[in-house]
C-alpha positions, 0 to 999 in steps of 0.5 A: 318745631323750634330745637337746639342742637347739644354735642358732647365730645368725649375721649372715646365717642361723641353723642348729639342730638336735637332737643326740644322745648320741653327737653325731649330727644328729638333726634340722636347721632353718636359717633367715634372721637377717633383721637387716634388720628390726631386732633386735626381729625377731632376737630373735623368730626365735630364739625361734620357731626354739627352739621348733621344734626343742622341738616337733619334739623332742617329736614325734619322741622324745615327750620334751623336750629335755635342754637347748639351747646358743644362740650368738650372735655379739657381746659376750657375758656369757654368766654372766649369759645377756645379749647384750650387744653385736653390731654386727651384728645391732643389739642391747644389752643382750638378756636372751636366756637368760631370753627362750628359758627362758621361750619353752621352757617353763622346764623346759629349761636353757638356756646361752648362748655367743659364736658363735666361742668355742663353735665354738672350745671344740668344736674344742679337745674333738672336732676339730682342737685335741683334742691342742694346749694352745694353739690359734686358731680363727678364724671367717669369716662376716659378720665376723671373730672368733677364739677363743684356747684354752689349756689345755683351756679358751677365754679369755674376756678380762677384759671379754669382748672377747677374739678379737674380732679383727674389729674391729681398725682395719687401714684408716685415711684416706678410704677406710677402710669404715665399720664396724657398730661405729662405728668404720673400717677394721676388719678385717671390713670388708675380709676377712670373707665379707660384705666379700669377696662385696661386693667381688668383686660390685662387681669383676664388676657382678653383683648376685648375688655 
């Protein structure tokens, strides 16, 4: 059966699968982003967890994947397949898509995307914003991030940062949090689901929140 491979990279987890002609979940793997290792360590699960998904494609189609669409959050050139920036997970400048054409065995076209504005253009073809010619899609997770669809297409914004919501000072003074950026009292810092999680465990002292 012919099928791609999709790999979307988070600040806490990574989730993957083959899909479908039709759509459909063909097979998932979900692993942890480890981010407390270091970028290097990032990079290498990514490319490790592509190459499952090419095995199990292999194995269970006896075919190679299509093509595999990667998102990643961050500053994304996504005409170049660079990862430019994430505060998050720590890393500049990451050629990744030359790295997963390479780790794929060169055969497989490989695309790379921003986590948000990939979930947004999803959104505005098969779900939610199918019917609307302006839309917001907003994204909470280990941070904040929005995509800004306008007819039919996501903008981009003139240097990528475009729905990069996240990181916009809402905080400001001594108790402003420290953010991955650099900067203070961004938005995540205080709304996304890491902050808020971290929140309610300082609230209730249970470690496990």
């Amino acid at each position: 059966m012919k099928h791609v491979i999709a790999l979307d990279v988070g600040g806490t987890a990574m989730k993957a699968a083959l899909i479908g002609p039709d759509h459909q979940i063909l097979h998932e793997a979900r692993r942890p982003t480890r981010r407390d290792h270091g970028p290097d360590a990032v990079v290498d699960g990514i490319l490790d967890l592509a190459a499952e998904l090419r095995a199990a494609g292999r194995e269970k189609f006896g075919r190679e994947a299509e093509a595999a669409g990667v998102a990643v959050p961050g500053i994304v050139d996504g005409e170049a397949g660079t990862a430019v920036y994430a505060a998050n997970l720590g890393w500049r400048d990451v050629p990744l898509r030359d790295l997963l054409t390479e780790r794929l065995g060169g055969g497989t076209p490989v695309a790379l995307g921003h986590d948000v504005r990939t979930g947004g253009l999803a959104e505005g073809r098969v779900g939610a914003g199918r019917d609307a010619d302006r839309f917001l899609f907003v994204a909470l997770g280990t941070g904040i991030a929005g995509a800004i669809g306008i007819d039919g297409r996501i903008e981009q914004g003139s240097h990528g940062y475009a729905g990069e919501i996240g990181h916009i000072s809402v905080r400001s003074g001594a108790n402003a949090p420290k953010c991955g950026c650099g900067g203070t009292g961004c938005l995540e810092t205080l709304a996304s689901a890491a902050a808020v999680s971290a929140a309610w465990a300082r609230v209730t002292e249970d470690p496990a929140a």
